[in-house]
Steps between C-alpha positions, in 0.01 A plus 500: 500500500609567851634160690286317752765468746550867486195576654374224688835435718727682640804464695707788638858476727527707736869410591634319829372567851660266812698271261183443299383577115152682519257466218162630458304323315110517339315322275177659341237177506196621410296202418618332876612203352750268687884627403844380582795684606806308471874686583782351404875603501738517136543095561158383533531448832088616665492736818170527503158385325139547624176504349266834525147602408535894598354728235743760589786313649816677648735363715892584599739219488817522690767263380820420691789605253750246382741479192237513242428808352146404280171383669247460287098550578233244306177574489266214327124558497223260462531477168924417535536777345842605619605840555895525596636757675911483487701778720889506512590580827874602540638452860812668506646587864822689483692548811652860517764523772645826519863579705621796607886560610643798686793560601590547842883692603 
């Protein structure tokens, strides 16, 4: 039996753009009942909620990056019914300096 969550909501990275994380993210509603979409970072702590009727809803989110490297997406239908979807983002920024020495006679 294939998992709800799998194909009713999706959530894809697609990396950093201008010192921001950029999700897309769908949710397939048929019915067009109200929904909630709740984001949240690896403390708890909400970035963003909002409640939606689309049938087909898709929307980007752009979140500034900061220390945490999890945000997780809610989405709980009419019925709270909740469907969780958890990405691990790793934000690692290595700083490459390289030095080259000649030598002058």
């Amino acid at each position: 039996m294939t998992d709800p969550a799998d194909t009713t909501a999706t959530v894809k990275y697609l990396g950093t753009q201008d010192d921001m994380l950029v999700f897309n993210v769908a949710y397939s509603n048929p019915e067009g009942g109200r929904f909630l979409l709740t984001v949240k970072d690896q403390d708890g702590t909400q970035l963003y909620q909002s409640l939606f009727s689309e049938r087909s809803f898709y929307k980007q989110f752009r979140l500034p990056k900061s220390d945490k490297d999890r945000i997780v997406f809610i989405f709980r239908d009419s019925r709270d019914a909740e469907i969780v979807k958890a990405f691990d983002v790793n934000i690692n920024s290595r700083f490459i300096r390289e030095v080259a020495v000649k030598k002058i006679n």
